[in-house]
C-alpha positions, 0 to 999 in steps of 0.5 A: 086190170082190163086191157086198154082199148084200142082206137084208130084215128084217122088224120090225127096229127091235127084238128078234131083228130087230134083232139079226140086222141088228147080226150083219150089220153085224159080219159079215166078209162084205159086206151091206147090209141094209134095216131093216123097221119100221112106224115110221119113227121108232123104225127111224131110232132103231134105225140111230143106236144100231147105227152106235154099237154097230158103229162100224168096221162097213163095211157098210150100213143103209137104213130101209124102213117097212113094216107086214106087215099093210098091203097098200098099205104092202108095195107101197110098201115093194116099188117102193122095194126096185125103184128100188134095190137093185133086188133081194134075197138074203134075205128074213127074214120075222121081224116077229111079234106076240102078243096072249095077254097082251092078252087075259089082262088083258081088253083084247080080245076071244079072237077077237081075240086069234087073228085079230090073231096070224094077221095078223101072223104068218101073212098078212103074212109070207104077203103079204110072200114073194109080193110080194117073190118077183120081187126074190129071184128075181134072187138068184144065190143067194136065201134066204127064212127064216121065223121059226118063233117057240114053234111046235114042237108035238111040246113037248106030249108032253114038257113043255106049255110055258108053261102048268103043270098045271091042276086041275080046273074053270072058269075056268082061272087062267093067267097067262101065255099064248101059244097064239094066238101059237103057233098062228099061229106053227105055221100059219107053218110050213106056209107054209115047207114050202109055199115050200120046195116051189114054189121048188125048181126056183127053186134058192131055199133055204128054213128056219123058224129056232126062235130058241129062248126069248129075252128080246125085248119081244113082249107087252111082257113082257120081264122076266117072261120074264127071270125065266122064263129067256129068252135074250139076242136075240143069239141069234137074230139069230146064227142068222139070220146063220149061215143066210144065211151058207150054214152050214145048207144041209144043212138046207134045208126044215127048222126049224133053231136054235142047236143043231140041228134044232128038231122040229115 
């Protein structure tokens, strides 16, 4: 029996996180996947809730705690993946952060509000590849996937999304925002591109996945966004899956979601 393949998922106690992980524990496929989360409370929570929604799953769950924005937490999180399994197959950098709604309501500053979203989304997905990059190597078949998150930038020539039309004058009255979390996620898709090029001797398959609009808790909205439209998490956890499960090797490099390729 071949061993189970080893997945790292970053901000998985919740959201498309999550979601992915209970994708592979349903898989047919053999896994073992290290659950990323800063808190080890919500994350053992979150392992007690997928064993009751996957109860004849055989595959297999470990809790890693781990805050992307924290070196010595990486490094930590690092020696554990080291001592075992000793190394990775996948590593989704999926833990992602917006602050725009915080900043609407004035409970920080606009800086902020940007340099917070370029921590999370950027640095730390950054900061997480290069030290896990030793351990993915050893895969006989290694897969780094970032999650591209509201980044595709062409939108604006077709339908500038979220934001509708604004009249003339000053102050603009936006209630609902994600420019600072969009930036910091187009910023992560020069990252992939970036990897895709220094690991192609490395035979590593690299691809930002666009999840598409979906119903998660980021900015703790998550019903404004029901109301919006947004779609069940599955849906990117599914993509995710099928990622790692080979069926989009054709797009290596590329941004890929549900449907398709996503243009950015």
């Amino acid at each position: 029996m071949a061993s189970p393949k080893v997945v790292l998922v970053t901000g998985a106690n919740t959201g498309i996180g999550y979601e992915a992980v209970k994708a592979f524990l349903r898989s047919d496929k053999a896994y073992h996947v290290l659950l990323g989360s800063r808190s080890l409370e919500r994350a053992k929570l979150a392992i007690e809730t997928l064993h009751k929604e996957c109860p004849e799953s055989t595959n297999t769950v470990e809790v890693l705690q781990l805050d992307v924005t924290s070196d010595k937490s990486i490094e930590k999180a690092f020696e554990q993946v080291k001592a075992s399994p000793g190394h990775i197959d996948a590593l989704i950098n999926n833990a992602g952060a917006t602050f725009d709604i915080e900043f609407l309501a004035g409970k920080i500053s606009l800086r902020d509000c940007f340099t917070k979203a370029y921590d999370v989304n950027v640095s730390g997905a950054q900061v997480m590849t290069w030290t896990f990059m030793p351990l993915l190597l050893k895969s006989v078949d290694p897969r780094l996937i970032f999650v591209a998150g509201l980044s595709q930038i062409s939108k604006a020539s077709v339908e500038y999304f979220p934001t509708p039309p604004q009249p003339a004058g000053w102050p603009k009255n936006i209630d609902f925002e994600t420019i600072g979390y969009s930036c910091s996620k187009t910023a992560l898709n020069m990252l992939m591109l970036d990897w895709n090029h220094k690991l192609k001797e490395d035979g590593v398959k690299v691809w930002g996945v666009g999840p598409g609009f979906l119903a998660t808790n980021l900015g703790n909205i998550r019903e404004k966004i029901l109301e919006m439209g947004g779609g069940h998490p599955s849906i990117g956890g599914n993509v995710l899956k099928s990622v790692v499960e080979g069926e989009r090797d054709a797009d290596v490099g590329k941004i890929v979601g549900k449907d398709g390729l996503v243009p950015f």
